[in-house]
N, C-alpha and C positions, 0 to 999 in steps of 0.2 A: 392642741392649741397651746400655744405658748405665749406668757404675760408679761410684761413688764411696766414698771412704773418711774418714771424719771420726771426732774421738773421742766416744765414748759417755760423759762423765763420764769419771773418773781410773781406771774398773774395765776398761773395753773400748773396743774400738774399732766405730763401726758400718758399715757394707758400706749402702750405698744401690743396692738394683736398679730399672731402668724398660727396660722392654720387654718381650720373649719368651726364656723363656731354654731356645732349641733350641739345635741344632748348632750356629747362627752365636752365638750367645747364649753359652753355655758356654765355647767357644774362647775368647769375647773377657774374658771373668771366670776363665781360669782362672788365669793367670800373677799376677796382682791377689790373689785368693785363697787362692793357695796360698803366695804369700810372706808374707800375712798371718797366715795358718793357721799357720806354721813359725815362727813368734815365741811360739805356744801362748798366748796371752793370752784373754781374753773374747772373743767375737764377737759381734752383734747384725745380723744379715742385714732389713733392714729391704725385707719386700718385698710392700710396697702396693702398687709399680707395676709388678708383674709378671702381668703378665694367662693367661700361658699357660708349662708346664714340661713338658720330656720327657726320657726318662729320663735321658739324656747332662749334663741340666742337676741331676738327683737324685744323679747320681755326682760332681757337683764338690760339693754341700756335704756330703754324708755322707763324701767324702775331706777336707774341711774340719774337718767335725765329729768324726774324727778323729785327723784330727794335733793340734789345738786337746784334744782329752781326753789323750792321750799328757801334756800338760805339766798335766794337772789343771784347766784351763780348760772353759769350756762354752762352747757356740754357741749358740743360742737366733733363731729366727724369726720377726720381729716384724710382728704385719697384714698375716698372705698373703690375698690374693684368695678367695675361695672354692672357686675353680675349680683353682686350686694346693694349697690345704688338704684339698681332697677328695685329691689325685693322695697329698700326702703321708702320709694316714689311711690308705687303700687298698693302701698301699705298708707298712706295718705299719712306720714310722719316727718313728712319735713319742718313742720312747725316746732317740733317736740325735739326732733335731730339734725340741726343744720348740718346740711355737707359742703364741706369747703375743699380746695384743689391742693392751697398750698399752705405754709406755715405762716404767710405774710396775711393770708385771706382767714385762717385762722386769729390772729391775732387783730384783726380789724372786726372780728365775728364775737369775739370775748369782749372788745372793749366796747362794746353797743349796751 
């Protein structure tokens, strides 16, 4: 799994995932995450290049998603894979993890 953090515009900041986000996966985003998380600002989990998530990696952005509400902020997931969007439907967390298509639908997702 590989992380990155850059700003989203002046409203949030965005989390770049690539890989698999299991056991090894989650361990390595959670310290990243969660200090992100604890600033309560916007989030944007942009995770096209996440091909695969199990549960341990659903516990780090819904503990994400919220501490990020705690300060009135929202998280929002932007271009999950299909295979990740199914896991997050199924999981009845859309309420908790909005998933958005593009960066514009993103940014109409944060300003609500």
């Amino acid at each position: 799994m590989d992380i990155s953090i850059s700003d989203f515009g002046s409203a949030a900041k965005r989390v770049t995932l690539k890989g698999k986000l299991d056991i090894a996966g989650a361990q390595k985003i959670e310290l990243p995450l969660a200090t992100l998380a604890g600033t309560r600002s916007n989030i944007v989990i942009d995770m096209a290049g996440v091909d695969f998530i199990a549960s341990i990696g659903i516990r780090q952005l819904v503990m994400a998603a919220k501490a990020v509400a705690r300060g009135a902020g929202r998280l929002v997931l932007l271009a999950p894979t299909p295979p990740v969007a199914d896991v997050i439907v199924t999981s009845g967390l859309l309420d908790l993890l909005p998933m958005v298509r593009t960066e514009d639908e993103a940014r109409t997702a944060l300003a609500r």
